[in-house]
Structures are given as C-alpha cells and as structure tokens.
C-alpha positions as CSV (number, residue, x, y, z in Angstrom):
1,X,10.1,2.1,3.1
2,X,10.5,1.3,6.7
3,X,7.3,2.9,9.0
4,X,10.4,4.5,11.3
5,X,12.2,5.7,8.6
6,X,12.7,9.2,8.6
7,X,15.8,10.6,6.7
8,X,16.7,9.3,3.3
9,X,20.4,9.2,2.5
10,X,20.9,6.1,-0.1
11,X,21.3,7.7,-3.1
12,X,19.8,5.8,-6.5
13,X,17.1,4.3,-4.0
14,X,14.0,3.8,-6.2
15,X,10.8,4.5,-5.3
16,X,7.1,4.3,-7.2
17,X,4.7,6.8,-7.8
18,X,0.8,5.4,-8.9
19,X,-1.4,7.9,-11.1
20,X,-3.9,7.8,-13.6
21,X,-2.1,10.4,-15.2
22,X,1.3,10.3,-17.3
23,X,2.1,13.7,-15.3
24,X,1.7,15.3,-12.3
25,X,-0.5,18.3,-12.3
26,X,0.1,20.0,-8.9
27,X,-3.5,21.1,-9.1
28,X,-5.2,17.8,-8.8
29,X,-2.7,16.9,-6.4
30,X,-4.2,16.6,-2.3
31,X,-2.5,19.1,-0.2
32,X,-0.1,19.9,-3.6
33,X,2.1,17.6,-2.7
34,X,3.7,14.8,-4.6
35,X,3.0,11.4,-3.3
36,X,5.5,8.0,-3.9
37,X,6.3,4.7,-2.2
38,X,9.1,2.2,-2.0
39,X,6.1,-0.3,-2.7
40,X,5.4,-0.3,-6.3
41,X,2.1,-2.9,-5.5
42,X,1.1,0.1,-3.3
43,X,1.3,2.5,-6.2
44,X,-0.6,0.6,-8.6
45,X,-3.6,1.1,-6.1
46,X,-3.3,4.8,-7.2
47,X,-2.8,3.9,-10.7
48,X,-6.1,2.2,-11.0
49,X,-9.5,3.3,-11.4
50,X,-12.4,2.6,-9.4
51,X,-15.1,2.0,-11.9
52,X,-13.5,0.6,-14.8
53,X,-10.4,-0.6,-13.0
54,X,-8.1,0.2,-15.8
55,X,-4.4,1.1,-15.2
56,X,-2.8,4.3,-15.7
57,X,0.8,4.6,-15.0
58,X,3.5,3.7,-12.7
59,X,6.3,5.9,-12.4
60,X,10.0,5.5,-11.2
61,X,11.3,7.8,-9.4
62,X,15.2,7.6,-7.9
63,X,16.4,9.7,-5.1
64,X,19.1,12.1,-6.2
65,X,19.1,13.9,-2.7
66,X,19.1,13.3,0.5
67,X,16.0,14.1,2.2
68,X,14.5,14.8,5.6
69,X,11.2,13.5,6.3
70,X,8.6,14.4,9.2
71,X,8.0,11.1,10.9
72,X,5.7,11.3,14.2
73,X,7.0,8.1,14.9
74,X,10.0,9.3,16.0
75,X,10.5,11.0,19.0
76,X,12.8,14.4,18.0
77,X,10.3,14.9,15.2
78,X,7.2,15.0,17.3
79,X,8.6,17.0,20.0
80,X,9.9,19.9,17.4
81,X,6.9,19.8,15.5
82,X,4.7,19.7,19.3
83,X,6.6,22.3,20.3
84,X,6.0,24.9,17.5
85,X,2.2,24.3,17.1
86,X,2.2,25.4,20.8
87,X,4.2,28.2,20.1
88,X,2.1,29.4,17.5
89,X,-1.0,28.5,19.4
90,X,-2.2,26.1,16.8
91,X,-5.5,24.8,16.5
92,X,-3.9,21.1,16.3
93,X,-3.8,19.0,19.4
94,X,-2.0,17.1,21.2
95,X,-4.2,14.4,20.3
96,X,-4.0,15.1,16.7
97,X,-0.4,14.8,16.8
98,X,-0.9,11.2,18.5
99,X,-3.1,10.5,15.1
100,X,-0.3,11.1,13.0
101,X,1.9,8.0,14.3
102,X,-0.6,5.3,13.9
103,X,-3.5,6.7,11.6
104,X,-3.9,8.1,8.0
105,X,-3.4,11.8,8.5
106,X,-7.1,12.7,6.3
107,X,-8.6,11.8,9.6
108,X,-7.0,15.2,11.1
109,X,-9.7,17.0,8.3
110,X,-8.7,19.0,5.3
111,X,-8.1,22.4,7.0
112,X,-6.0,20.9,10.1
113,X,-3.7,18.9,7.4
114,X,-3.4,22.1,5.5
115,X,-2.4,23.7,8.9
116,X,0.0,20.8,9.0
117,X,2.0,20.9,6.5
118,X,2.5,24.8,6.3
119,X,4.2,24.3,9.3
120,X,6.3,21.3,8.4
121,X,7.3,23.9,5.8
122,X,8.4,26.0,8.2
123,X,10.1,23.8,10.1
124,X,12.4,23.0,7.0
125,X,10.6,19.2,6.6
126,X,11.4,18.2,2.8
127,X,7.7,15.7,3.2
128,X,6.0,13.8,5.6
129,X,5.3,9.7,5.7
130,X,1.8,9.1,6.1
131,X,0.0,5.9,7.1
132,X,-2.7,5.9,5.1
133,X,-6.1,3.7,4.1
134,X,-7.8,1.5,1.8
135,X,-11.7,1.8,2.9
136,X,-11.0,2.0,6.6
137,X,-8.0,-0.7,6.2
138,X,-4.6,0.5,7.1
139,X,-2.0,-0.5,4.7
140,X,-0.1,-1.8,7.5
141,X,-2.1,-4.2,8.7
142,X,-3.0,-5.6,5.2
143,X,-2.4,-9.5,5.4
144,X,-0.4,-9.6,2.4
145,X,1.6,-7.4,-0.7
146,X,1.7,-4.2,1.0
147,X,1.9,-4.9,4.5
148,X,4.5,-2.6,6.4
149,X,5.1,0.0,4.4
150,X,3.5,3.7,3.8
151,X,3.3,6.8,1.3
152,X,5.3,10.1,1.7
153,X,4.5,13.2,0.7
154,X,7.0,15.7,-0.7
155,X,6.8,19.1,-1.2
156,X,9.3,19.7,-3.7
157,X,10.0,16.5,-5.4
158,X,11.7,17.1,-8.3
159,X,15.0,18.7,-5.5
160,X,15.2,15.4,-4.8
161,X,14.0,13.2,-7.5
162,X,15.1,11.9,-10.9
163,X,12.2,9.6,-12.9
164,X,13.1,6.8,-14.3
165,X,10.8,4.3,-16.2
166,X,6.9,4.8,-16.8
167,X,4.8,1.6,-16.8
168,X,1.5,1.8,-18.5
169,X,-1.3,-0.1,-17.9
170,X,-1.7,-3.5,-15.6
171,X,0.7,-5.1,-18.5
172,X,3.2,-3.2,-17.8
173,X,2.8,-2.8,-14.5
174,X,3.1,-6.4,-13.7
175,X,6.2,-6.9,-15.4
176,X,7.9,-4.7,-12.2
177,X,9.8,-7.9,-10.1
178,X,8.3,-6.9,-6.7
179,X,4.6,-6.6,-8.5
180,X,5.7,-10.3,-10.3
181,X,6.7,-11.8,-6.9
182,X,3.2,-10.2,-5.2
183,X,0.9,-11.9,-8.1
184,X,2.2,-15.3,-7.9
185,X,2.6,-14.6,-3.5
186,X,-1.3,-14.1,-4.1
187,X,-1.9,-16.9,-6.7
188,X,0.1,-18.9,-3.9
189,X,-2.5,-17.9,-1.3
190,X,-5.5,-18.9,-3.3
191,X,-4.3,-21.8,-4.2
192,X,-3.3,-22.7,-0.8
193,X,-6.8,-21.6,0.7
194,X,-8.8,-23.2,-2.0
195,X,-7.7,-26.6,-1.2
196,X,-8.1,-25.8,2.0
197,X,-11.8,-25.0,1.6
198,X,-12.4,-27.4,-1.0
199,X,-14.7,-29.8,0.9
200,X,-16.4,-27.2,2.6
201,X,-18.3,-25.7,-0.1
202,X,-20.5,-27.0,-2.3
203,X,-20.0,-25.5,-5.6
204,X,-16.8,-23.4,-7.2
205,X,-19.2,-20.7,-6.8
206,X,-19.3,-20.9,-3.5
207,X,-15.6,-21.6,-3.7
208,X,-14.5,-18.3,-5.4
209,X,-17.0,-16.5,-2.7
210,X,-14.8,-18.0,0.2
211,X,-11.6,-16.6,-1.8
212,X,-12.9,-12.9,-2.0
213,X,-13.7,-12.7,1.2
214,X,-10.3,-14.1,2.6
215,X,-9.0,-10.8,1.7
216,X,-7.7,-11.0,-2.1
217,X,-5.5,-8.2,-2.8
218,X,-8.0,-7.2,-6.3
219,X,-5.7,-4.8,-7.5
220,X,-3.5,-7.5,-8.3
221,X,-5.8,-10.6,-9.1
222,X,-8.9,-10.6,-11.2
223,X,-11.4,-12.7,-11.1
224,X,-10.1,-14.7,-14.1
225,X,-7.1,-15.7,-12.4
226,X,-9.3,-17.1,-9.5
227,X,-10.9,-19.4,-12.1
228,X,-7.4,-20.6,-14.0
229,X,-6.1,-21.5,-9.7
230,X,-9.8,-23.4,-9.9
231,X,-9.8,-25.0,-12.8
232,X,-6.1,-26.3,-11.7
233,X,-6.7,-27.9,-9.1
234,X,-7.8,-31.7,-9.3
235,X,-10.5,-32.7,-7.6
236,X,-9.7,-36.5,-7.0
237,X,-6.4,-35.7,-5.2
238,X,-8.0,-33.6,-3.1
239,X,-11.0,-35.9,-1.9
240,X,-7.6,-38.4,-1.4
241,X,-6.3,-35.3,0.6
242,X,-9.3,-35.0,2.8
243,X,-10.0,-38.6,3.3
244,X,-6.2,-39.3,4.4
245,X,-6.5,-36.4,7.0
246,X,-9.8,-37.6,8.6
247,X,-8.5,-40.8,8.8
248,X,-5.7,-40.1,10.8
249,X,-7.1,-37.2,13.1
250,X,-10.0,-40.4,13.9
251,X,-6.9,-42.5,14.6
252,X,-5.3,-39.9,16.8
253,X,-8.5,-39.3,18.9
C-alpha cells in the first residue's frame, strides 16, 4: 500500500494481517481497531514475539469492499477532518494534525488518538493509514523489506474483508512469495556487505558484529543464516579481490 493511498477500490486486493493470535479479540486490540498491511514482511513483525521470537500467525485478508480511508496526506482529508475538530472545539491541534502525515499517530498520546478516531467515525472514515514505528524507526525510512509502505486501521473490518489463508509460524510464513523474495533481498545484502568488510575485520566475529549493525532486518534473518552467508564465502578469492582493487586504485593515483 501506497503512503498517499487513500480510497481502496480494487476488489480481491490482498492484504496481511500479523498476530500472535489465530483470532482477533477486539479487546486486546489498540484503539479496537483491526490492523493489516499490503506488506506481509511488515505483518510478520506483529506476528513475532519479543522474547522468544517465535511466530504466531499471518493472515490473508482480501478486500471485498470498497473502502474510504482517512489519509492526512491528502489534502481534502485534512481539511474535513481540521475543520470538524474546530467545530467541535477539540482538544487536538493543528499541530497534532501535522503529526499525523509524517509520524506514527501513538505520538498524539492514547486519549488524543481515542479522540481521533471517534471522530473519524463520525465523519463516515471506514479506518485510517498510519505511519508507524519500530523503536523510534519509521517503517518508511527502513533501508530495506518494508520500506514505503504503512498499516491501516479499520473499524469494521469484516464489512470489507474476506480472510483467506493463515500461515503459522516463521515456516510458514516464509513460504509467502514477497516474504521469499525479502529473505534472499536480505541474504543478498549480507553477502554483498560481507565481502565488502571482509578485510576490514579481524575475525568472523567481528564480521557478523559489522552485519548487525548495518541494519539486518532480524525478523527475517537469524543469526544462523548470517553464519551459512559466512561460511560461503571463500576466503582466497576474496584476498585476490582485495589485492586486484588496491592495485589498480595505486595505478590510478
């Protein structure tokens, strides 16, 4: 999903929806509303869990009906929605609003959001698309797998939504073609950044450090699959590698 998009028409679209939980229990759900993405990499984020970084599920869900989002990055939206909260002499700002097209809307606080959405409610919104956060990282800006796309909220999904196929667990999970493609896109990267580094470090250690901190998406590679990219690489070819370079940037200075 497109960060300006704002209506959705295409019917049988397919979208993604990351949970712990085989169900959604409105309850546990922020704000009650139920969250998806057109970025099933994205969803897998909310399938897995912090601490033990097992997998719950990933759900398909196809759009059945058309559906009008709140996006403040378009203009007729923000001026509608601007123009009721000062009507109703809302407690949200101006400057909230401006939040809303560039930040994840939690900054806004929990009672301001709830404020929110009551009056996207009113205001005959079906959801909202929300650029959110990964520990202070917005998901557009990530350098790779998820970049460019965001989460929507709906508020009655199932008006809109059929489910299709549940994927448990990361085996499952990684079988979806877009999650395939963004595993070996990231096995790419590491190996294309480890021979990169390979002469700078002195142990593979040292190597697998650099890799981390280059910004490995970890929700799709574990730090097995660092190794097998490690243990692939030969050594000999690269010190040929280096040697060849060095020689010809001396012969160019």
């Amino acid at each position: 999903m497109l960060i300006t998009e704002q209506k959705l028409r295409r019917l049988g679209r397919l979208f993604y929806r990351g949970s712990l939980y085989s169900d959604w229990d409105e309850s546990l759900s922020l704000f009650k509303c139920f969250y998806v993405t057109s970025e099933p990499s994205y969803a897998l984020y909310y399938a897995t869990d912090e601490d033990t970084r097992d997998v719950g599920y990933v759900t398909e869900f196809y759009l059945c009906k058309p559906c009008n989002l709140f996006n403040a990055n378009s203009d007729r939206d923000f001026q509608i929605l601007k123009t009721y909260l000062t009507k109703n002499k809302s407690s949200i700002s101006l400057q909230d609003l401006k939040i809303l097209r560039t930040e994840d809307w939690l900054l806004l606080g929990s009672s301001k959001k709830e404020e929110l959405i009551k009056y996207l409610k009113e205001l005959d919104f079906d959801g909202f698309v929300n650029f959110e956060h990964i520990k202070g990282f917005s998901i557009r800006r990530e350098p790779r797998s998820v970049n460019s796309f965001s989460g929507i909220g709906l508020f009655n999904h199932s008006k809109f939504f059929k489910q299709g196929k549940q994927y448990k667990g990361f085996s499952e999970v990684s079988k979806i073609p877009k999650v395939k493609a963004d595993i070996e896109s990231e096995l790419k990267h590491i190996k294309m950044f480890a021979e990169d580094k390979f002469d700078l470090v002195d142990s593979k250690k040292d190597l697998i450090n650099l890799i981390i901190l280059s910004g490995v998406n970890k929700y799709l590679i574990t730090l097995d699959d660092i190794k097998n990219v490690l243990n692939d690489l030969d050594p000999e070819k690269l010190q040929e590698r280096f040697k060849l370079e060095n020689h010809r940037k001396l012969f160019r200075s």
